[in-house]
Each structure stands twice: as C-alpha cells, then as structure tokens.
C-alpha positions in Angstrom: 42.6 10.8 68.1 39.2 11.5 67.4 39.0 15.5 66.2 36.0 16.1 68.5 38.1 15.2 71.4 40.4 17.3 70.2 37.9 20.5 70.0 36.6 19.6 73.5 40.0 19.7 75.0 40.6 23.0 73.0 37.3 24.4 74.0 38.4 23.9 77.7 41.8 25.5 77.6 39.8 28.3 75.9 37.5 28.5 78.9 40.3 28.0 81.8 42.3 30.6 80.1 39.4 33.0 80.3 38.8 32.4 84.0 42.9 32.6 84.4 43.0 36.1 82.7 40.4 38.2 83.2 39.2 41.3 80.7 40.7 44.3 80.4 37.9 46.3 82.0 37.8 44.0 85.1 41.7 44.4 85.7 41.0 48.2 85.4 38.2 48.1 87.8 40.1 45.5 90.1 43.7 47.8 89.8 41.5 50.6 91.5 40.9 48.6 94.5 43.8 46.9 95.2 46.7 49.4 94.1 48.6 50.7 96.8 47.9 53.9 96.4 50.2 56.1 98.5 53.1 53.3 97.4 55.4 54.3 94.1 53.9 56.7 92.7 56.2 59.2 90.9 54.2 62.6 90.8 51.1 63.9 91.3 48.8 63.5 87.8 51.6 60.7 86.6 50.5 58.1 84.1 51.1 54.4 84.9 50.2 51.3 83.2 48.8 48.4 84.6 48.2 45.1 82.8 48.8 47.8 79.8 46.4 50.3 80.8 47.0 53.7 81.2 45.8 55.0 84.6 45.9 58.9 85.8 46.4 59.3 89.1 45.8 62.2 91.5 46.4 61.1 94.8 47.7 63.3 97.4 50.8 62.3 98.7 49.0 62.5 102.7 48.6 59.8 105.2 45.7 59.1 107.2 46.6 60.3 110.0 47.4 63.6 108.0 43.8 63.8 106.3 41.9 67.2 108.5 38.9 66.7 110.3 35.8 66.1 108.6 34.0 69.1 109.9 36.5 71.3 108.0 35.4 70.1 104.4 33.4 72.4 102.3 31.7 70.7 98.8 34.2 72.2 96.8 37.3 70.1 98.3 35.2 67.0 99.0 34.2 66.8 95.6 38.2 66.2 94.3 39.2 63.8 97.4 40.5 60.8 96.1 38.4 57.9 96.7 40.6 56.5 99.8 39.3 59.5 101.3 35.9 59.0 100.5 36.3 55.8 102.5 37.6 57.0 105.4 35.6 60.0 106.0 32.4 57.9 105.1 33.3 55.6 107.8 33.1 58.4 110.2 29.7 59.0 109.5 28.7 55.4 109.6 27.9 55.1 106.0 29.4 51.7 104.2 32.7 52.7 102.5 32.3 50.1 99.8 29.9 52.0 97.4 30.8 54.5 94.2 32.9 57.6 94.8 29.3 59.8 93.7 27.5 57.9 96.4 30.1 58.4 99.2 30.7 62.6 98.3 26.9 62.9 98.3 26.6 61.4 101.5 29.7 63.5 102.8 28.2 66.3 101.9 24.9 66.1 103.1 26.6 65.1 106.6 28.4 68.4 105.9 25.2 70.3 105.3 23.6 69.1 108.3 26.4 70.2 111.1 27.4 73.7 108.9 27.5 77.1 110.6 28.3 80.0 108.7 28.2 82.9 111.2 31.7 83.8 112.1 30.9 85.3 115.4 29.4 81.8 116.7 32.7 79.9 115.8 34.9 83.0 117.6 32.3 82.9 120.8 33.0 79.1 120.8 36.9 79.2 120.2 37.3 82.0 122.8 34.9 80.1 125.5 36.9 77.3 125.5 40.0 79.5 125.7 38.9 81.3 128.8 37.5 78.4 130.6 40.7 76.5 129.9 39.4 73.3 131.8 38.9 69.4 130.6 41.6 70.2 127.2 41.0 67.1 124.8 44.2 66.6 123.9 43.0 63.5 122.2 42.1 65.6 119.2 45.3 67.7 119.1 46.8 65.7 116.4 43.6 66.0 114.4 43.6 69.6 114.6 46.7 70.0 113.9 46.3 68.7 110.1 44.2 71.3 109.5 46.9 72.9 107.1 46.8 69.6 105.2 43.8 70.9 103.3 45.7 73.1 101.7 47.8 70.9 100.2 45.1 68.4 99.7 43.8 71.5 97.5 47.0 71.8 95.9 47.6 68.1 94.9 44.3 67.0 94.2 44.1 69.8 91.8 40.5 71.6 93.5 39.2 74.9 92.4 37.6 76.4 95.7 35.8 79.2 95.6 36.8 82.3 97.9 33.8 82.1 100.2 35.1 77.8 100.7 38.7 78.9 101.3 38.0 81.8 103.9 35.0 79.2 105.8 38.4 76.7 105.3 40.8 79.1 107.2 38.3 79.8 109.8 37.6 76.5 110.8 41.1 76.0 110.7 42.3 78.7 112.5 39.2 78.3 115.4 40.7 74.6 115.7 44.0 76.3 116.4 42.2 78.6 118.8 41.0 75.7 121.1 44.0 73.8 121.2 46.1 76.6 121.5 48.8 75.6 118.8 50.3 78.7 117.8 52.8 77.4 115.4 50.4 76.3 113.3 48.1 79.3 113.8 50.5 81.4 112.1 51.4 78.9 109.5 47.5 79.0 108.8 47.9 82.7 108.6 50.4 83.2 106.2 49.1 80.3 104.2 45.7 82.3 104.1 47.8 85.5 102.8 49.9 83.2 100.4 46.3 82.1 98.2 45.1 86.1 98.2 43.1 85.9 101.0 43.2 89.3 103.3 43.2 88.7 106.9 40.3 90.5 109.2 39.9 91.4 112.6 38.0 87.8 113.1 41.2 86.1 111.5 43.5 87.7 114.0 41.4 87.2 116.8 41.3 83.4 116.4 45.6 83.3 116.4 45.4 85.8 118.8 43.2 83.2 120.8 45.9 80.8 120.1 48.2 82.9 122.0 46.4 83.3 124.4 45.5 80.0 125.5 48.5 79.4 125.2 50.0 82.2 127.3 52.6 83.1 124.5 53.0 87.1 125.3 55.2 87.6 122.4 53.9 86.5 119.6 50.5 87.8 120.9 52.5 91.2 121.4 53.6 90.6 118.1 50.0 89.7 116.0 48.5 92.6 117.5 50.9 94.8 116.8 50.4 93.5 112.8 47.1 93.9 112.9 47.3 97.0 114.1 50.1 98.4 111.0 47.5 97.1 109.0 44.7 99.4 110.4 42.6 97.3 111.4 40.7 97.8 114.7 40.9 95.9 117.8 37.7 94.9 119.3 36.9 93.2 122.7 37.8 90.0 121.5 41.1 91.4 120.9 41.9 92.6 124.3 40.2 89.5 125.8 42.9 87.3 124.3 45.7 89.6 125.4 44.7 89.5 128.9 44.5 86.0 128.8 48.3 85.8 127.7 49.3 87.6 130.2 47.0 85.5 132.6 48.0 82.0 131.6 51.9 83.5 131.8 51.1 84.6 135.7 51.9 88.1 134.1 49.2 89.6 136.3 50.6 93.0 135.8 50.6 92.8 132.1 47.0 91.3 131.9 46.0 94.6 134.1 47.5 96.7 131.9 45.6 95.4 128.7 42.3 95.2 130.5 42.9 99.1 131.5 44.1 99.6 127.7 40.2 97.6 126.7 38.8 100.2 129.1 40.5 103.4 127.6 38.7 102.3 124.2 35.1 102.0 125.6 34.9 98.5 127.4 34.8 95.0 127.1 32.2 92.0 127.6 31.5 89.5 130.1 34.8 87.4 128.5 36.8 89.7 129.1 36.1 91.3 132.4 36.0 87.6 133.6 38.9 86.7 132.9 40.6 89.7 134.6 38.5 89.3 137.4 38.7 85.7 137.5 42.6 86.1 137.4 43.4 88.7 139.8 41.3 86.6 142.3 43.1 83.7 142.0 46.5 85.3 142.6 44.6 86.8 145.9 44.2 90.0 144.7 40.8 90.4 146.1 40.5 94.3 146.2 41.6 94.5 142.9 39.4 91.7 141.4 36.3 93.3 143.5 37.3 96.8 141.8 37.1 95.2 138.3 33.9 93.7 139.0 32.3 97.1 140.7 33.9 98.4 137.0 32.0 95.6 134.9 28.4 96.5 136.8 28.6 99.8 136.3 29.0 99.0 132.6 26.2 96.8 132.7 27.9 94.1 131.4 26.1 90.5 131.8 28.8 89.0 133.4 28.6 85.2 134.1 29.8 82.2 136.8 33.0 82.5 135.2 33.9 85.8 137.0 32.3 85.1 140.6 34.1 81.5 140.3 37.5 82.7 140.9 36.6 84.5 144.5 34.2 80.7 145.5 38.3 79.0 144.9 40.3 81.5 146.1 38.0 80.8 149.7 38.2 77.5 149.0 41.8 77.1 148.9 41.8 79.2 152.8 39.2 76.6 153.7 36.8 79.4 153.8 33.6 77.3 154.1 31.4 80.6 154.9 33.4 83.0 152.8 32.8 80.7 149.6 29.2 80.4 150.1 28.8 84.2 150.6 30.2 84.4 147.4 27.8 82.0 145.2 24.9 83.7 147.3 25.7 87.2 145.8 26.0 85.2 142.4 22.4 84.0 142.6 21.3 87.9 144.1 23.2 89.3 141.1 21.0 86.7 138.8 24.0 85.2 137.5 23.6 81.1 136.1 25.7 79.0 138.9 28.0 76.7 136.6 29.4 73.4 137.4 32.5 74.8 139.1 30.4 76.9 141.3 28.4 73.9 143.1 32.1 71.9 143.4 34.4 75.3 144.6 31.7 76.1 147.1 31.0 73.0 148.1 34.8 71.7 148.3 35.3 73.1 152.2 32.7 71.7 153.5 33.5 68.5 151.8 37.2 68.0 153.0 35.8 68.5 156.6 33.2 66.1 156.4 30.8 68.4 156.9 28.4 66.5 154.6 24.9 68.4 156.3 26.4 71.8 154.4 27.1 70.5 151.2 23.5 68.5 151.1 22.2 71.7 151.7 24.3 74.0 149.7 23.1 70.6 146.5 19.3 71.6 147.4 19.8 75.5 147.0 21.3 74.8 143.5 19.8 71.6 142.0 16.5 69.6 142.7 17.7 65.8 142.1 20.6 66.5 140.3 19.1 69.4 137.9 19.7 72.6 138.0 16.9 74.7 139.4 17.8 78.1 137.4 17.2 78.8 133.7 20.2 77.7 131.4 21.8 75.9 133.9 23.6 72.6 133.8 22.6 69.4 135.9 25.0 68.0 138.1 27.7 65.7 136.2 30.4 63.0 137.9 33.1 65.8 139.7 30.0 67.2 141.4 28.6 64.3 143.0 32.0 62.9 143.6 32.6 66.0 145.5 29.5 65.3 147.8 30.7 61.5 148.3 33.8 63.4 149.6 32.0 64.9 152.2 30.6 61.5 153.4 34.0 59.8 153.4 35.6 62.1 155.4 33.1 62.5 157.8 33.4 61.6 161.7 29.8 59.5 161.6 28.1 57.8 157.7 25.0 58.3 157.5 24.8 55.5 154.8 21.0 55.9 153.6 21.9 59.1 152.5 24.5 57.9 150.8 22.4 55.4 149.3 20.2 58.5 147.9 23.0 60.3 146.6 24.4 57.2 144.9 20.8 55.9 143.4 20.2 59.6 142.0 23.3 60.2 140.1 22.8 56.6 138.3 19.2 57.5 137.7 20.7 60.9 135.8 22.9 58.4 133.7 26.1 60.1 135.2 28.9 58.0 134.8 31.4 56.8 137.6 35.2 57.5 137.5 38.2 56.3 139.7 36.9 58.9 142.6 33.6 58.1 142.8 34.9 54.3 143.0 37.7 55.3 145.6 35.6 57.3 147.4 32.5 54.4 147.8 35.0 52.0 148.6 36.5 54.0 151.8 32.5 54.0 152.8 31.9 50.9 152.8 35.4 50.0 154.8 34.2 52.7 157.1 30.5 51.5 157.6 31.8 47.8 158.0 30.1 46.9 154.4 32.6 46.0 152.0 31.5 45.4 148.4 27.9 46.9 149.5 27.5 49.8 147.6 29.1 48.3 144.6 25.8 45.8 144.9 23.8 48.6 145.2 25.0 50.1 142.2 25.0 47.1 139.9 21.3 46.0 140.9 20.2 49.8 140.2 21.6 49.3 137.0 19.8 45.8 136.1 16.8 47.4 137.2 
C-alpha cells in the first residue's frame, strides 16, 4: 500500500474524530445549555464535572411556577438570577431569551426601571383600594403572588447581597401583593421573614397584613396584628382602622366594624376609605339611618368622600326595586360633586332595567355619559356591564324599539368595549323578540369590518 494513501486515510480519521469530539470549550459552552439544571444536582455551590470539567453551580432549587413576579425584582437580586431565570423573565418582556446573561439583566433591569415606584403611600393607596372595592378579584394571579416569599430564598440560594433599601422595597411589594389577594398566611410568613433578615416592621408594614385581613374578613388575626403593633408602640393611623372595619365588614360583623370606626373617630378621624366603607357597609345590611348618620359625620369632617360611599344606598334601593329612590341617591352624589363610578350608572340604572323601562335608563346614560364617556372630570367611560345593563332594559321591555338598539349597540363597538356572554344572551332574546334572528349579530360583525 502506497504510504500516501495511507496519510490520507489517517488524515481523515483525524478530521472525523475532530468533528465526532468536539473541544473542551465547546462542551463547556454546550453543557450550559443543555444541562438539566433543576435535575441532580447535590447542593447549592456543588462542583460537578462534565466531559472532565469542573462546573460551579448556583442554581436555586425553585420551579417556574415558584419564580415571583417580575415587578418584585430590584437590581440587586436580578443581577444573581441564574441564567434560566434570565430567560424566563426576558420572555415576559418580549425580549429574545437566547442572548448572554449581561444582555438579558440589562434589559430586565431597564424594564424594571421603567415601571418602579418608590413612594410607599402610592403602593398602600393601591393595595387598600382594591381591598375596599373588593370587586372583579383576579384570582388568575393568586398563584403568582403567592411566590412572593420565593425571593427570599432565591436570595438565600443564589447567594445575593441586597442592600437594605432592596430588601424593605422587596417586602413591600411583597406584602402589597398579599394585600390584594388577601392571603393572610403568607402575609404573616412575609412578616416574620422580614423580622428574621433585621428588618424592623413600620406602621406601612402592618397596614399592608392588616389589609390582608381585612380583605379577607379574618377578625382574629387582624385583632391579633394590631394588637402587636400596638405592644410595639407604634401608632395606628387611618389606614389602620380602615382595614379593621373592613374585617369586620367582609365577616357581616356589622357591630364590630361600628365599633372600630367609632374607636377611628375617638382618635381624630378617618378618610374617605374609611368612612366609605362603614357607610357603604351599614347600608347594605339596610341600616339606612345609621349609614346616613356616618355620612352626616364624614361632611362635617370635610372629608372628600367618593362613589364608593353613596354606592351602597343606589343597591340597597336597587335590591327594593326602588327605581326613584336609587336615582335620588346618584342625584345627591352629583349635588355633592362627588365622581359617579361604574357601579353607580349600573346600580341606578339596574330597576329600571329589570322592568323594561328602557326610556329611564336612556335617560339616566345621558345625565352621566355623552356616547359612552363620562361627562365629569376623572370619570370612567362606560365598559361591557354597563351597556349590558341597558340591553337589559330593551330585552325586557313590553315593545323594542330596535333602532335604538341599533345605536346603543354601534356605540359600544365604536368605544372598543368588548362583548361577553350577557351582552350575546341579551341580543339574542332581541332579535327572537323583534322576529330578526341572527340580525344584530350582522350588525355587529359588518361594524367591525368597517
């Protein structure tokens, strides 16, 4: 055999070799990628080998579904994720998970810059709104708030060094996530948690578990927080007795909720939360005199109050079918310059509606909105429960007048409101009730071509 065959054939087994078994450096590189990472590994800041390299790892031992909310990040924590973590939170900000770790934390963290909001008394305003208003929950995100005390052992594992003012803006966002879902176990976890890295609870921290109760309606561990906060010395403030009240409301302990609202009064007042939410509640359980009594005590106070506190009078007529004893009501709302909300167009509106009495409600839609917006300052435009409440009012009326229909229909598709099963059910009974089947689901599909 002729020896330059033979260094041919050598040269090629060389060369298929080298394809076979890539470098070291590639299978390091590669390793990174395809290692199941949350699979066999021993301890946090073990050494494995691969293909005889030595690889540290530092991957917290948390699944995805585990990993908190991306608004909860501060720098300090993003900047020690683990690069699985990178991917998934890029992905939520529509930035292409496939680049380098320093790419991905940059863009997290300008994201993170973008949506920040360091004053405490926003994030309480926000966490105690929802609370009170207590309407349209998304318990979609539950689970996602509820790994909000995975950062701290994401801190723990992934071996961070956060700086005081990260960790308390950490255990505020936390705790105000706890707040609006009203998780109280996990409030109090976040507490002690918060106490167990040095941190010293304030009146802000115990408001937002206190909030937890009270959306909740859990008396005694509100009872029991306050009473902490209070061996602590630290002061209640509105907030305080606003969540108290609301325990006792969402409980149906009516006299309990009283008796914290008179205990807010004894110590110079509250605010338009929490006088609405007495008022609101006392009116509900149709204790009118003692509701109007409240809200003679939050005038005199000057206190700014809001729909919230005139809305619970508009239902409690509503549920009596009291078609002229709602509207009173949202008339001394607007001659007391209070904002009509949502709830006060549908509450007053809802009598009327149920009797077919469609004139009333058209009229009631014109002293409120002007095609769908809200005439007053600060006001929201109409959304799908209000105009589904004025289809109502055509659907159960004695005689259609179907061009108005037509109006009403064509104006909440210009606003880009969106239909649900009522308005559907509601346009369908129209059209078998005009003789028209299918005719205002034409309507509505050529007004959206056009």
């Amino acid at each position: 055999q002729s020896p330059m065959v033979g260094g041919k054939a050598a040269f090629w087994i060389v060369g298929m070799v080298g394809l076979i078994m890539p470098s070291e450096s590639f299978m390091a590189s590669f390793s990174r990628i395809t290692l199941p990472k949350r699979v066999g590994i021993r301890s946090l800041g073990s050494v494995r080998r691969l293909n005889g390299i030595e690889r540290q790892y530092q991957v917290p031992h948390l699944k995805e579904s585990q990993w908190p909310p991306l608004e909860i990040l501060t720098s300090d924590i993003v900047e020690n994720l683990p690069y699985r973590a990178l991917q998934f939170y890029a992905k939520q900000i529509s930035v292409r998970g496939n680049q380098k770790a320093a790419i991905l934390r940059d863009e997290i963290k300008t994201y993170l810059l973008t949506v920040a909001d360091d004053t405490e008394e926003n994030d309480l305003e926000d966490a105690e709104d929802d609370m009170i208003m207590d309407v349209h929950d998304d318990k979609s995100s539950l689970s996602r708030n509820l790994s909000s005390i995975a950062v701290s052992q994401l801190i723990k594992e992934s071996g961070s060094t956060i700086s005081e003012q990260s960790l308390h803006k950490f255990f505020r966002d936390a705790l105000r996530a706890c707040a609006k879902t009203g998780n109280v176990d996990e409030a109090t976890r976040c507490l002690r948690e918060m106490e167990g890295v040095g941190l010293k609870p304030d009146e802000k921290t115990y408001n937002k578990v206190l909030a937890a109760c009270g959306r909740s309606g859990d008396t005694f561990n509100a009872e029991k927080f306050f009473s902490e906060m209070s061996s602590r010395g630290i002061t209640p403030t509105t907030k305080t007795y606003t969540a108290m009240i609301h325990a006792y409301s969402h409980k149906g302990e009516i006299a309990g909720a009283v008796s914290w609202a008179a205990q807010m009064e004894m110590n110079g007042g509250g605010d338009a939360l929490s006088y609405g939410a007495i008022i609101q509640r006392l009116a509900l359980e149709g204790e009118i005199s003692q509701a109007k009594r409240w809200l003679g005590i939050a005038k005199r106070r000057n206190v700014s109050l809001t729909a919230y506190a005139y809305n619970g009078f508009i239902i409690d007529c509503g549920r009596r079918n009291d078609a002229s004893g709602a509207r009173m009501w949202m008339e001394r709302l607007l001659s007391d310059r209070v904002v009509p909300d949502h709830y006060t167009f549908v509450a007053t509106a809802l009598p009327s509606a149920r009797v077919g009495d469609y004139e009333a409600v058209l009229d009631l839609k014109e002293t409120l909105y002007s095609s769908g917006k809200c005439k007053f300052e600060g006001g929201v435009a109409m959304d799908t429960l209000a105009y589904n409440c004025v289809l109502l009012s055509f659907k159960t009326a004695r005689k259609i007048d179907l061009d108005l229909v037509e109006d009403v229909l064509f104006e909440m598709l210009s606003n880009d409101v969106s239909m649900d099963f009522y308005t559907i059910k509601h346009l369908r009974s129209i059209e078998t009730t005009v003789g028209k089947p299918g005719y205002l689901a034409r309507l509505a599909r050529m007004k959206r071509q056009a």
